[in-house]
Every structure is written in structure tokens, then in C-alpha cells.
FIDO-750327 format. One record per atom (N, C-alpha, C, O): residue number from 1; atom name; x, y, z. Coordinates in pm, whole numbers, always signed. Example, Ala and Ser with C-alpha at 12.3 -4.5 7.8 and 13.67 -1.06 7.14 Angstrom:
2
seq 1 | atom N | u +1319 | v -569 | w +780
seq 1 | atom CA | u +1230 | v -450 | w +780
seq 1 | atom C | u +1320 | v -330 | w +780
seq 1 | atom O | u +1424 | v -332 | w +846
seq 2 | atom N | u +1285 | v -225 | w +708
seq 2 | atom CA | u +1367 | v -106 | w +714
seq 2 | atom C | u +1290 | v +3 | w +787
seq 2 | atom O | u +1341 | v +114 | w +804
This chain:
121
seq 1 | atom N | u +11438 | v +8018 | w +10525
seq 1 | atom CA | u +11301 | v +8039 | w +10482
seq 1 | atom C | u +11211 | v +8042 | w +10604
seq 1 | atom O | u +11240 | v +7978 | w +10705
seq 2 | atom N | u +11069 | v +8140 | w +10591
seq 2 | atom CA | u +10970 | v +8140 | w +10734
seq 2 | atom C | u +10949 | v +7996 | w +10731
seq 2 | atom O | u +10984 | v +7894 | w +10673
seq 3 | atom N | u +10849 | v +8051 | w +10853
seq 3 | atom CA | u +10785 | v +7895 | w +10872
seq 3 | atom C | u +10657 | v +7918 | w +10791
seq 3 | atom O | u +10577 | v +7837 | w +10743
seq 4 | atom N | u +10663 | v +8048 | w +10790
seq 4 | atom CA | u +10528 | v +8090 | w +10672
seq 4 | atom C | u +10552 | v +8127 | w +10497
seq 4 | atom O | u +10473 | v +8185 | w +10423
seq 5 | atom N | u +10675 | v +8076 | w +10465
seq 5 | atom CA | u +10707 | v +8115 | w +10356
seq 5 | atom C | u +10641 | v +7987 | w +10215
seq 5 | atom O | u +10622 | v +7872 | w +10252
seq 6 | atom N | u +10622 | v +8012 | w +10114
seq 6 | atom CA | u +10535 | v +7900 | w +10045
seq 6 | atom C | u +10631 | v +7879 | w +9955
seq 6 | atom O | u +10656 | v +7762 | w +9930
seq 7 | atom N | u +10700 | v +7975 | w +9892
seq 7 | atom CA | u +10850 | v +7956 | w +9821
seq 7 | atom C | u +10971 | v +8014 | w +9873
seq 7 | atom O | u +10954 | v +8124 | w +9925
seq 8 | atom N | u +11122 | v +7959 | w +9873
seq 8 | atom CA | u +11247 | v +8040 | w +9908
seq 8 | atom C | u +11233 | v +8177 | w +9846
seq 8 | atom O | u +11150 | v +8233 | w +9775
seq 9 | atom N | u +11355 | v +8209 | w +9907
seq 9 | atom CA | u +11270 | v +8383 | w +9825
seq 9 | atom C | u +11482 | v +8360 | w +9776
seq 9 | atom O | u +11591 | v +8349 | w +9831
seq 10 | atom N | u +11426 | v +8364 | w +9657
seq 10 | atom CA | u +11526 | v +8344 | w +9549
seq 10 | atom C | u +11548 | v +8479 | w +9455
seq 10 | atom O | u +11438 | v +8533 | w +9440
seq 11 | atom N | u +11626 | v +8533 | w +9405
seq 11 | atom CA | u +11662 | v +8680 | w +9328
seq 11 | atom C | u +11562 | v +8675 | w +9199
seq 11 | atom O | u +11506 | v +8763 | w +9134
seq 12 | atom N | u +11564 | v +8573 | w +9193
seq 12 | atom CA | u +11511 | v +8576 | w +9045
seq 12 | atom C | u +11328 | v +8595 | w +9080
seq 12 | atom O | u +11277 | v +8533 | w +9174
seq 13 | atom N | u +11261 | v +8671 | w +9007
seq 13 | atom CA | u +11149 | v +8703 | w +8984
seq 13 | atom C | u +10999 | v +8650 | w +8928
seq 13 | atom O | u +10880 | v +8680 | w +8925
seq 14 | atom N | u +11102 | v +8542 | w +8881
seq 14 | atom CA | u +10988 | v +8420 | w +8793
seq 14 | atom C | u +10962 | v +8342 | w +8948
seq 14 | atom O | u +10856 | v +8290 | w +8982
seq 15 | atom N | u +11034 | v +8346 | w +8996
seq 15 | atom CA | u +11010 | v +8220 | w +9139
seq 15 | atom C | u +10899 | v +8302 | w +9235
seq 15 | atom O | u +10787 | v +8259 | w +9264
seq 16 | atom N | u +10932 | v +8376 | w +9259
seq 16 | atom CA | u +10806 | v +8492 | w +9323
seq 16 | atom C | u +10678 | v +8507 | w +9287
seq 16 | atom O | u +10634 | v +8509 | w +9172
seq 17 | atom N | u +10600 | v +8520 | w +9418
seq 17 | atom CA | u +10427 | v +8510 | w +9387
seq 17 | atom C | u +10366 | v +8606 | w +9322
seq 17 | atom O | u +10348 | v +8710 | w +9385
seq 18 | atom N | u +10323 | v +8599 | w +9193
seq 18 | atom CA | u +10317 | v +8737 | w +9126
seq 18 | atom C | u +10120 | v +8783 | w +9155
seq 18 | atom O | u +10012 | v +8724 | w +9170
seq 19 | atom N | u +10158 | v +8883 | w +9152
seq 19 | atom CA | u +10017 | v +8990 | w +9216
seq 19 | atom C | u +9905 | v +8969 | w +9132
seq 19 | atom O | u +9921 | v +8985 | w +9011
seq 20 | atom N | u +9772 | v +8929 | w +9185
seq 20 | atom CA | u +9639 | v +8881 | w +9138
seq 20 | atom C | u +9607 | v +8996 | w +9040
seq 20 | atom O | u +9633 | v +9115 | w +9061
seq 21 | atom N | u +9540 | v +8938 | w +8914
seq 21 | atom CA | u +9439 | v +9044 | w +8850
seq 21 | atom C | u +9347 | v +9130 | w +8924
seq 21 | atom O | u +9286 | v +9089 | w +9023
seq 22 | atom N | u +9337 | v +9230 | w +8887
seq 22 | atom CA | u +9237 | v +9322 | w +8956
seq 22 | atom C | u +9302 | v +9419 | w +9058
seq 22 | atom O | u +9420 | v +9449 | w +9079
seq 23 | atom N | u +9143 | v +9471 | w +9134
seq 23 | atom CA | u +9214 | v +9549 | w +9221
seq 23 | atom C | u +9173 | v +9484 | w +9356
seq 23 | atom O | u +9072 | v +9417 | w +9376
seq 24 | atom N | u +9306 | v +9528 | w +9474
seq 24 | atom CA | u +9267 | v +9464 | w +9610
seq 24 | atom C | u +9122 | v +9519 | w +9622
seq 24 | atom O | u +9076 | v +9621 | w +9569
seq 25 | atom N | u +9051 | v +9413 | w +9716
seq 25 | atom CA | u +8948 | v +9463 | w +9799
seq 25 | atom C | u +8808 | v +9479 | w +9726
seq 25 | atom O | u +8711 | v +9529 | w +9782
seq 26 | atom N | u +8808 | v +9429 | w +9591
seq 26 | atom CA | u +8704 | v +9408 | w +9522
seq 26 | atom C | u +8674 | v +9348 | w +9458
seq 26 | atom O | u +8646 | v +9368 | w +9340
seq 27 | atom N | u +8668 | v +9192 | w +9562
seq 27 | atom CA | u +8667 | v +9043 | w +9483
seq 27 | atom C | u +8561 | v +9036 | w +9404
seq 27 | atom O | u +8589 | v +8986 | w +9296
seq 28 | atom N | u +8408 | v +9077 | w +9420
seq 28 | atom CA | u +8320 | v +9076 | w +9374
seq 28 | atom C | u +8300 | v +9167 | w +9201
seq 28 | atom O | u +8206 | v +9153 | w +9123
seq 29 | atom N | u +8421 | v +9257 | w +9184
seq 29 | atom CA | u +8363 | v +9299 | w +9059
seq 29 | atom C | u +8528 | v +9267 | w +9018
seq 29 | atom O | u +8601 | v +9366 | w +9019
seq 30 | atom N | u +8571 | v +9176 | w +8993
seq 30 | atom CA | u +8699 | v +9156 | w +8903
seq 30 | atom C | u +8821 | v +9154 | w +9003
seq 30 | atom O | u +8918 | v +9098 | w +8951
seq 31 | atom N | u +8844 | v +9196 | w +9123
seq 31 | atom CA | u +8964 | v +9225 | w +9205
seq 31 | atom C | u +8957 | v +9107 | w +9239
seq 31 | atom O | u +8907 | v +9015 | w +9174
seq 32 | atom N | u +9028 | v +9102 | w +9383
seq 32 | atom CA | u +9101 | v +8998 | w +9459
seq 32 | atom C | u +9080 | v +9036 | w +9622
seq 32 | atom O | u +9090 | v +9156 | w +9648
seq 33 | atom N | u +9054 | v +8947 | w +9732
seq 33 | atom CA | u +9022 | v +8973 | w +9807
seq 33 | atom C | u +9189 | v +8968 | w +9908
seq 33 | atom O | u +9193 | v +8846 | w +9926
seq 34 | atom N | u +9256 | v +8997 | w +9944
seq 34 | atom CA | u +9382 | v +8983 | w +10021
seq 34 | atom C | u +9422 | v +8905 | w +10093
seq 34 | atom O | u +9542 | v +8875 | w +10093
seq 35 | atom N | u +9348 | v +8858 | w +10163
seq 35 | atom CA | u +9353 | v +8806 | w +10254
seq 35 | atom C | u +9357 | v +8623 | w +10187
seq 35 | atom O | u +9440 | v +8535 | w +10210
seq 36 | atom N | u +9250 | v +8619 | w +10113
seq 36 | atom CA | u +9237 | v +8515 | w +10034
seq 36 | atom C | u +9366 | v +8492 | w +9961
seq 36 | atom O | u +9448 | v +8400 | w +9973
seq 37 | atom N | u +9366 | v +8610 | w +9874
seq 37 | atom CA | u +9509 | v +8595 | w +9783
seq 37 | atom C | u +9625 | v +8536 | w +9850
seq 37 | atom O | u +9703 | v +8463 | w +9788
seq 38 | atom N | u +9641 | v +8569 | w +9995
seq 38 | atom CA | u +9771 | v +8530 | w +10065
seq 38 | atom C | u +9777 | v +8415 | w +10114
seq 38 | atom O | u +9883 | v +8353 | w +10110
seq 39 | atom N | u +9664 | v +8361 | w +10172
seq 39 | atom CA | u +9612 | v +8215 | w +10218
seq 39 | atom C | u +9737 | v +8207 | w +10334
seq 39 | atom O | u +9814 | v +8113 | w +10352
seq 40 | atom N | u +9734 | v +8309 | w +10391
seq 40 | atom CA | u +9797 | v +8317 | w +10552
seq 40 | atom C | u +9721 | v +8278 | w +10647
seq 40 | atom O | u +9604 | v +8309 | w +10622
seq 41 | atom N | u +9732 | v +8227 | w +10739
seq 41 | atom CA | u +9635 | v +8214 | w +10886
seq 41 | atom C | u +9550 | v +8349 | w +10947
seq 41 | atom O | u +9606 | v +8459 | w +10952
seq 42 | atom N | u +9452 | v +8337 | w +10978
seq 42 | atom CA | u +9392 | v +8494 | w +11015
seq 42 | atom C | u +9507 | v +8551 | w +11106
seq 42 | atom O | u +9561 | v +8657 | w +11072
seq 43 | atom N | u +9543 | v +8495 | w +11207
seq 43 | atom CA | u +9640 | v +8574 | w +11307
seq 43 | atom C | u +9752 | v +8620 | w +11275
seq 43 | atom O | u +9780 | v +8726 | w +11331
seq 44 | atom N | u +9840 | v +8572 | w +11193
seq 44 | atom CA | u +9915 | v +8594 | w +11093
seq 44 | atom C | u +9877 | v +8765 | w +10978
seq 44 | atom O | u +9937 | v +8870 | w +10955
seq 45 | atom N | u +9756 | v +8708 | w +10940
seq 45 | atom CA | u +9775 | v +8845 | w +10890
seq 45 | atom C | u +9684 | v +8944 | w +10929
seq 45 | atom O | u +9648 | v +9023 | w +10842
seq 46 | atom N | u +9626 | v +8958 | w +11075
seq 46 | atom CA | u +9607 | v +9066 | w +11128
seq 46 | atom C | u +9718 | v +9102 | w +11179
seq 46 | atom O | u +9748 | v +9222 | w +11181
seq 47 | atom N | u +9814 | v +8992 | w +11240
seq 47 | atom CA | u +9974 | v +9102 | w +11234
seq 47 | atom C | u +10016 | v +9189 | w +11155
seq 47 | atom O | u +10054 | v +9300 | w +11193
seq 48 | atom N | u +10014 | v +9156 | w +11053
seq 48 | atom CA | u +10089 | v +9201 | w +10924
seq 48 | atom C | u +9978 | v +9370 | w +10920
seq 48 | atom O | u +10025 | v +9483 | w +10916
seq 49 | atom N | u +9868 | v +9343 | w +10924
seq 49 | atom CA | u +9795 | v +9465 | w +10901
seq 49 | atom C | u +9829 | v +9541 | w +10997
seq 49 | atom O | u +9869 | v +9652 | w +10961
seq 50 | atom N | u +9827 | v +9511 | w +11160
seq 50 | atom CA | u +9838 | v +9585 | w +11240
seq 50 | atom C | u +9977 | v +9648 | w +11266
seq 50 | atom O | u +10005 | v +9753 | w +11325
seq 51 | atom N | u +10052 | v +9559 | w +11207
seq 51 | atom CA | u +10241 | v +9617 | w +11181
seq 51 | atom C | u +10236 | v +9719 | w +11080
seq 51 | atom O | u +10279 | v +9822 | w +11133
seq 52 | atom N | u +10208 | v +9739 | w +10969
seq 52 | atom CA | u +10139 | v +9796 | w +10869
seq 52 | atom C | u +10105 | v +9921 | w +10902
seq 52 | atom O | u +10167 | v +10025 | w +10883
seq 53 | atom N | u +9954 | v +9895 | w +10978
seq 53 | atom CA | u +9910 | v +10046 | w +11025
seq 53 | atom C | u +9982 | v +10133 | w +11128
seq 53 | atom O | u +9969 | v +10255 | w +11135
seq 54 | atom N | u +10060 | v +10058 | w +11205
seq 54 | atom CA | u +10127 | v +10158 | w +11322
seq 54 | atom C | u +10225 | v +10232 | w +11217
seq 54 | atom O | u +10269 | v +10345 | w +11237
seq 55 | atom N | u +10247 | v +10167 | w +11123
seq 55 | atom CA | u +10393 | v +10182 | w +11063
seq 55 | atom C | u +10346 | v +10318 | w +10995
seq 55 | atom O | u +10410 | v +10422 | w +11009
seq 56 | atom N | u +10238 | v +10310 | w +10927
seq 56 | atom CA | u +10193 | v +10388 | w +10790
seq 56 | atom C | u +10107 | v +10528 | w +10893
seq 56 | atom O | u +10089 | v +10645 | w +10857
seq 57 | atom N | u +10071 | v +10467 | w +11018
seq 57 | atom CA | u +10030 | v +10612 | w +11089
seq 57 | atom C | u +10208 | v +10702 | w +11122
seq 57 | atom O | u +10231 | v +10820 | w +11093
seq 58 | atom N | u +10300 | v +10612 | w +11181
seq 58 | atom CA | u +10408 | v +10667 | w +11245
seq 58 | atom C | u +10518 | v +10762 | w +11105
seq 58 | atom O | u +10602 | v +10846 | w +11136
seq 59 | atom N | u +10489 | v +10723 | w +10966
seq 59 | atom CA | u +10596 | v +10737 | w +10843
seq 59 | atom C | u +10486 | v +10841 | w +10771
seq 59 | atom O | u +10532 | v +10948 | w +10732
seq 60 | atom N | u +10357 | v +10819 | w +10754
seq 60 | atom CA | u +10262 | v +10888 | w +10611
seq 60 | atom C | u +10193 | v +10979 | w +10685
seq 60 | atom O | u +10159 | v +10994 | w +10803
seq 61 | atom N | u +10178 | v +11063 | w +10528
seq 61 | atom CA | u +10074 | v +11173 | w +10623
seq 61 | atom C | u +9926 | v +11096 | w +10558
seq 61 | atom O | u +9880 | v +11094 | w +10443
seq 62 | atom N | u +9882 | v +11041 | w +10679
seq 62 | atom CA | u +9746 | v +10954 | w +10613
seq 62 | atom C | u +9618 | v +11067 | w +10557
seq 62 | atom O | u +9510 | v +11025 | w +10517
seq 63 | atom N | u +9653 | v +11207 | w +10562
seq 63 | atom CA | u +9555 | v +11308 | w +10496
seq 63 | atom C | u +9540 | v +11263 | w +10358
seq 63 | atom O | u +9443 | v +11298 | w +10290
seq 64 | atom N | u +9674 | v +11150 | w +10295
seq 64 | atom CA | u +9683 | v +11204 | w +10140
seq 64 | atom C | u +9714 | v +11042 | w +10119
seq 64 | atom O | u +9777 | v +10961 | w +10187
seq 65 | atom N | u +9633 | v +11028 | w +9983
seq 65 | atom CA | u +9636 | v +10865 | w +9932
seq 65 | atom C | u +9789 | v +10785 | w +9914
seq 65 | atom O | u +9877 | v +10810 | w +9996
seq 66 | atom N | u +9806 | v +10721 | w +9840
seq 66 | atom CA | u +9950 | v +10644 | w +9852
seq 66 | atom C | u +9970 | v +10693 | w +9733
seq 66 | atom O | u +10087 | v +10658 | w +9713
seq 67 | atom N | u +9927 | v +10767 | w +9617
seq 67 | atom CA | u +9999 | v +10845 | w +9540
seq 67 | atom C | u +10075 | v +10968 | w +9566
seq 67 | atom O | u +10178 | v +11017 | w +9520
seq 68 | atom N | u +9973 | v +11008 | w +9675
seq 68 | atom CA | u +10086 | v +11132 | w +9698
seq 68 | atom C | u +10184 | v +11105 | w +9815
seq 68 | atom O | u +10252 | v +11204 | w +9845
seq 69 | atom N | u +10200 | v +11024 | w +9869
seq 69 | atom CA | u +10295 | v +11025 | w +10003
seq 69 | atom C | u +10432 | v +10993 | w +9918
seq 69 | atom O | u +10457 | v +10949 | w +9806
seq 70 | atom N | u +10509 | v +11039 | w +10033
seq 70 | atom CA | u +10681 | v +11059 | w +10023
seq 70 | atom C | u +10724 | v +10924 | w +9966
seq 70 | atom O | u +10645 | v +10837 | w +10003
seq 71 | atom N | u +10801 | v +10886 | w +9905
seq 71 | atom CA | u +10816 | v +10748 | w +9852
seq 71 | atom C | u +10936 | v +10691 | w +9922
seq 71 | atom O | u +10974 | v +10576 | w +9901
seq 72 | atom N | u +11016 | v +10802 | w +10037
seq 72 | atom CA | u +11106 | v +10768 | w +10129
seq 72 | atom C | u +11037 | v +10705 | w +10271
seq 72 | atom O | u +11087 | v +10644 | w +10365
seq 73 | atom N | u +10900 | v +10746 | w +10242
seq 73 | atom CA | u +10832 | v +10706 | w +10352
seq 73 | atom C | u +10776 | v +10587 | w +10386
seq 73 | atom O | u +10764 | v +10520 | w +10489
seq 74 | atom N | u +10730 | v +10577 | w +10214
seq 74 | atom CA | u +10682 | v +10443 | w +10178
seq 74 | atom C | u +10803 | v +10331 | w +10202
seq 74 | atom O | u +10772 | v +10223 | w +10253
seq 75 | atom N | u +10883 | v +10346 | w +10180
seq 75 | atom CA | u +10987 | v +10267 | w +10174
seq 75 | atom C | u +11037 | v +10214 | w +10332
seq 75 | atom O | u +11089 | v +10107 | w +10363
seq 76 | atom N | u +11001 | v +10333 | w +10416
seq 76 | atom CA | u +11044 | v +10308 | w +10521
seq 76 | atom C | u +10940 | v +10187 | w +10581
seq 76 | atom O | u +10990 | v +10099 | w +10651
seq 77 | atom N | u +10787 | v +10187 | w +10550
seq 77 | atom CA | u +10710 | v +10087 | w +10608
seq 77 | atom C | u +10734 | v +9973 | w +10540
seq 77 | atom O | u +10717 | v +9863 | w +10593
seq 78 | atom N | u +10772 | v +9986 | w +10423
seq 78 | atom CA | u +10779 | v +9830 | w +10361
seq 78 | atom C | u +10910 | v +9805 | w +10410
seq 78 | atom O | u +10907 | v +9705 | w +10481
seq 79 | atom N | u +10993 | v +9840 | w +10404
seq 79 | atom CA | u +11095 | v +9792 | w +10503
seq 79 | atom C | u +11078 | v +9707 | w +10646
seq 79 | atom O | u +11136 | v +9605 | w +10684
seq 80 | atom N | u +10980 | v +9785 | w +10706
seq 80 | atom CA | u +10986 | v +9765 | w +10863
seq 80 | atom C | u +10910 | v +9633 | w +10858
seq 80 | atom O | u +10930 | v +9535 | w +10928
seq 81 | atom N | u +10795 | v +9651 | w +10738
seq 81 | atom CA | u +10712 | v +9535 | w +10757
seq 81 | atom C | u +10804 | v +9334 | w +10694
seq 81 | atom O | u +10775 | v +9216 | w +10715
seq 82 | atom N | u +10909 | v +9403 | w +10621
seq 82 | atom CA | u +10992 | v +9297 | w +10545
seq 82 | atom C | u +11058 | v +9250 | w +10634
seq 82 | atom O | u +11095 | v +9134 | w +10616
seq 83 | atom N | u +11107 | v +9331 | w +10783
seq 83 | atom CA | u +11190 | v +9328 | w +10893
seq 83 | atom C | u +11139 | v +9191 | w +10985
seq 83 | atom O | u +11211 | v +9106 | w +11037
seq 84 | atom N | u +11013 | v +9199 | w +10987
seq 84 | atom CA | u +10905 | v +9119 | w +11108
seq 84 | atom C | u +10837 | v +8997 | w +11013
seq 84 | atom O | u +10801 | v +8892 | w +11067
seq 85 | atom N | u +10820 | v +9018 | w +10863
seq 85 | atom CA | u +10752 | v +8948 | w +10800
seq 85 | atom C | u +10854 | v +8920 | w +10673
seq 85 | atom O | u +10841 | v +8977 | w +10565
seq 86 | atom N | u +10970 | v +8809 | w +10707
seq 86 | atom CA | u +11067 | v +8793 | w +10571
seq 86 | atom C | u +10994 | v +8709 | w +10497
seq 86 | atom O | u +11057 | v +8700 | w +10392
seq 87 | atom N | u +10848 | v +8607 | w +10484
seq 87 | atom CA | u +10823 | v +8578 | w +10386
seq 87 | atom C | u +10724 | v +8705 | w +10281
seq 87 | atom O | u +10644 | v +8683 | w +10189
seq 88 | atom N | u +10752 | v +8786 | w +10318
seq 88 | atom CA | u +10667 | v +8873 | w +10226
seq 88 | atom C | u +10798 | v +8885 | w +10121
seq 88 | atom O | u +10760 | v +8929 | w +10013
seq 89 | atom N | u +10871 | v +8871 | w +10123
seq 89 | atom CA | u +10991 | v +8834 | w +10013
seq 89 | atom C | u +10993 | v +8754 | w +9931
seq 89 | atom O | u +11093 | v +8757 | w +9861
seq 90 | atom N | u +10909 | v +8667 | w +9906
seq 90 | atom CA | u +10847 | v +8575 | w +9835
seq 90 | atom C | u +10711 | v +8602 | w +9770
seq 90 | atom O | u +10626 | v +8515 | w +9748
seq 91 | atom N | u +10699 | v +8759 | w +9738
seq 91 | atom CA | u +10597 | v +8807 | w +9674
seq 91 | atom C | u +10677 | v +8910 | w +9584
seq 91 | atom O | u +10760 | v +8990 | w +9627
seq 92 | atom N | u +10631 | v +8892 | w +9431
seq 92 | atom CA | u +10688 | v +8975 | w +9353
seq 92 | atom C | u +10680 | v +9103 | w +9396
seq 92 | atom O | u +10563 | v +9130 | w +9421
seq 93 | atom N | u +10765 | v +9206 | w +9418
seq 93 | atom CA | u +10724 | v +9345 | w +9419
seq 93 | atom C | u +10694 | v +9366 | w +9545
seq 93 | atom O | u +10648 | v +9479 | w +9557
seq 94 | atom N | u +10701 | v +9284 | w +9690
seq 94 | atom CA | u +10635 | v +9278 | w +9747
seq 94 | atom C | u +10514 | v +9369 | w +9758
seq 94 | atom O | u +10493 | v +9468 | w +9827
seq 95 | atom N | u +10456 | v +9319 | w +9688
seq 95 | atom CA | u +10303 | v +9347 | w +9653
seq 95 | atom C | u +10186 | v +9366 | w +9767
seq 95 | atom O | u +10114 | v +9464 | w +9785
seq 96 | atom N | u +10190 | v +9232 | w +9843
seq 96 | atom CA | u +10077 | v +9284 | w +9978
seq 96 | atom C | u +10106 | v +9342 | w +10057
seq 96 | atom O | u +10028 | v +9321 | w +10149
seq 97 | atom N | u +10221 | v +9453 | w +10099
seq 97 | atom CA | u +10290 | v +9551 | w +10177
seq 97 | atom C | u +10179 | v +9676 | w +10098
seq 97 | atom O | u +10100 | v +9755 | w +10149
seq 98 | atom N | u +10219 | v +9647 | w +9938
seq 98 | atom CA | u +10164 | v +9810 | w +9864
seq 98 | atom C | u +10029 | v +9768 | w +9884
seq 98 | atom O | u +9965 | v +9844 | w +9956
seq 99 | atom N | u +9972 | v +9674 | w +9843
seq 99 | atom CA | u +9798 | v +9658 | w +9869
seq 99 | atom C | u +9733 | v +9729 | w +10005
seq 99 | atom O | u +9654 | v +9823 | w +9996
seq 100 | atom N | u +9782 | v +9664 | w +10144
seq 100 | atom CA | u +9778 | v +9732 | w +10232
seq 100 | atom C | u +9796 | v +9866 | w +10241
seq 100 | atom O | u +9699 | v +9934 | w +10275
seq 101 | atom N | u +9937 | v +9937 | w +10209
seq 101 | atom CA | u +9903 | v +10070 | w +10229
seq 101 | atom C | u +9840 | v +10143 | w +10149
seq 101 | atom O | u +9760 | v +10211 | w +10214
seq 102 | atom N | u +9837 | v +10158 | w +10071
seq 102 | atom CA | u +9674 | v +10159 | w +9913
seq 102 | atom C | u +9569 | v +10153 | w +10006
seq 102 | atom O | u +9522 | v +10265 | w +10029
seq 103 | atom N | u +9522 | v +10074 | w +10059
seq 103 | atom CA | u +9390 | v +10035 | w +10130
seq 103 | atom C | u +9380 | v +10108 | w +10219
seq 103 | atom O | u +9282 | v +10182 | w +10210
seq 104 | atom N | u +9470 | v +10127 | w +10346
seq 104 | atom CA | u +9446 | v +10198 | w +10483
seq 104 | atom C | u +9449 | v +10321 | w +10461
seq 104 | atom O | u +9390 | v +10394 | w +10540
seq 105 | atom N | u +9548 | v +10401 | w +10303
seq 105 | atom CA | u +9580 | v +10553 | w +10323
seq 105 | atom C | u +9437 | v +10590 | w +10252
seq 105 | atom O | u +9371 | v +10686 | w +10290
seq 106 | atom N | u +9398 | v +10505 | w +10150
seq 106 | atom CA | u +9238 | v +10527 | w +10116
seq 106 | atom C | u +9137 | v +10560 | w +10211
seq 106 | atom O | u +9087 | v +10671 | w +10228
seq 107 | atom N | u +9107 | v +10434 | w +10282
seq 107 | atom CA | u +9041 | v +10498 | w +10438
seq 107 | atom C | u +9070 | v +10613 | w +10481
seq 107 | atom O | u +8981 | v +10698 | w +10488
seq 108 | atom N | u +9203 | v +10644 | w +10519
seq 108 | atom CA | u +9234 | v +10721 | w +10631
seq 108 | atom C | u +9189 | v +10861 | w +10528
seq 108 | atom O | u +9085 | v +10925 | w +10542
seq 109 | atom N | u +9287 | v +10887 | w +10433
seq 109 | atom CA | u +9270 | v +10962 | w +10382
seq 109 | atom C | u +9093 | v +11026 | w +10324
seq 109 | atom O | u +9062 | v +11145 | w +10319
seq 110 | atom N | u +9035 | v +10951 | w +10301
seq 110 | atom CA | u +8879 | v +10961 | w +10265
seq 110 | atom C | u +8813 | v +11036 | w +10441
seq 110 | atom O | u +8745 | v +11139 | w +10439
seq 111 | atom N | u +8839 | v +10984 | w +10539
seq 111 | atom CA | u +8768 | v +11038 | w +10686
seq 111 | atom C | u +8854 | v +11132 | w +10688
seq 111 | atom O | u +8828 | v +11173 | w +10801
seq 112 | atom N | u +8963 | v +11219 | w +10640
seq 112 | atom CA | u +9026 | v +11313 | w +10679
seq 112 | atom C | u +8965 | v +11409 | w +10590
seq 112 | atom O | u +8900 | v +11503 | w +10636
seq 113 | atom N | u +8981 | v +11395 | w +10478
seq 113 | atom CA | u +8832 | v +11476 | w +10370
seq 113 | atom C | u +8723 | v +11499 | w +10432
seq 113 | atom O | u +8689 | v +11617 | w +10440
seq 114 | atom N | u +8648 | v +11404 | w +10486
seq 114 | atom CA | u +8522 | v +11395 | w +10547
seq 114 | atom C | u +8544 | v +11522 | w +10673
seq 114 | atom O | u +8461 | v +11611 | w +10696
seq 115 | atom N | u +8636 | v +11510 | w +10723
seq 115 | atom CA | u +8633 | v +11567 | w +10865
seq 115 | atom C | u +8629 | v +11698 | w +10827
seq 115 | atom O | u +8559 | v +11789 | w +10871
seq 116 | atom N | u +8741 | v +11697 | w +10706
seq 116 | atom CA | u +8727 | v +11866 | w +10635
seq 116 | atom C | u +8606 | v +11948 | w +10612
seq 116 | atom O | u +8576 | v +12066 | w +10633
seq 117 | atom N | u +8539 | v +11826 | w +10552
seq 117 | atom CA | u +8395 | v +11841 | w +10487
seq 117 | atom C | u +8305 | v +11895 | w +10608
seq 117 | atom O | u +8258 | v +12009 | w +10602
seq 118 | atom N | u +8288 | v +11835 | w +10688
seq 118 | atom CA | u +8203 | v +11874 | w +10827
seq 118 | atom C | u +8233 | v +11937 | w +10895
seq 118 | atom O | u +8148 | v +11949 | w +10983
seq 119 | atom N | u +8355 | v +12020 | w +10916
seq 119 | atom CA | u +8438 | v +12130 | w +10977
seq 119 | atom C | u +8386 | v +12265 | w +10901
seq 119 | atom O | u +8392 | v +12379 | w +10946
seq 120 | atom N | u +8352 | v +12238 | w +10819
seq 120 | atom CA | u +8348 | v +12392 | w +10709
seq 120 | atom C | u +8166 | v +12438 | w +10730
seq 120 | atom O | u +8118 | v +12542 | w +10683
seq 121 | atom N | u +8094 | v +12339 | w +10805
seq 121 | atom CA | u +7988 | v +12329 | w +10777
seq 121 | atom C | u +7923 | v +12405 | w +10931
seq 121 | atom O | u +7801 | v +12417 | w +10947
């Protein structure tokens, strides 16, 4: 088990941290804030984000949200990030891997629209 792990990460699914009501990133109208939800150390999980984003720039085409990207691709960052971070195995679904990339391909993807948008202009 990490030194950051809060439960063994056991097969079974009932033992696993299951994913907050709402949606990430909008604690204020019903969601859950992430960072909170995880109750990791800040340094801790600006790793995790910054492992995350190299990962999700180097695998996704960040033009296009996390519905449309390759799901071989997806797989490949939650992998890499499960590689460096084994207590995220102790989250149902590992869940704050998908929150994260949800969040960053949103960004990214929204300024790549934008850029479209002001290119045509």
C-alpha cells in the first residue's frame, strides 16, 4: 500500500473510494471540488495533475473533449498515471484520473475552438 493510500486497494469494489455527487469543478452549484474530494497534500496533487497533463498533451488530440478522444489513448494516460500514482487504485473506477482528463481536454479543447474562432476573423 502508498504511503498515500487511505484504503488497500483490494478487487472488490465496495472497498474503493466511490466518486462524489455532481460534477468535478463545480463545488458551488452541486459538484465537488477535486482536490478537496481527494484530501491529498497540495504537492502531491499538483504531481498528479502535472503527470496527467504531459501525459494527455503526449496521447490526446487536446482539439477534441474526452468524449471524442481515442479510448486507446485514454487508457494509455490512466495507465501511466496508475504507474507513478498506485494509490489512485483505491478509487472506484479510478475516477480522479477521468475527472482530470475531462477537465484539462475541456480547457484545452475550448482555446483550440477559440483559436479557430479568431483565425477566421
Amino acid at each position: 500500500m502508498s504511503a498515500y493510500s487511505s484504503l488497500s486497494s483490494v478487487g472488490s469494489s465496495e472497498s474503493k473510494i466511490p466518486k462524489p455527487e455532481g460534477e468535478v469543478g463545480r463545488p458551488g452549484r452541486g459538484g465537488y471540488s477535486l482536490e478537496t474530494a481527494l484530501s491529498w497534500d497540495a504537492e502531491r496533487f499538483k504531481k498528479l495533475k502535472d503527470c496527467l497533463q504531459k501525459s494527455i498533451e503526449k496521447h490526446c488530440d487536446i482539439s477534441k473533449s474526452k468524449k471524442h478522444q481515442d479510448s486507446a489513448a485514454l487508457d494509455i494516460v490512466k495507465n501511466e498515471a496508475l504507474a507513478r500514482f498506485s494509490e489512485l487504485q483505491d478509487y472506484e473506477g479510478c475516477w480522479p484520473v477521468g475527472d482530470i482528463i475531462q477537465m484539462q481536454l475541456k480547457n484545452t479543447s475550448a482555446k483550440e475552438r477559440q483559436k479557430k474562432k479568431n483565425s477566421y476573423k
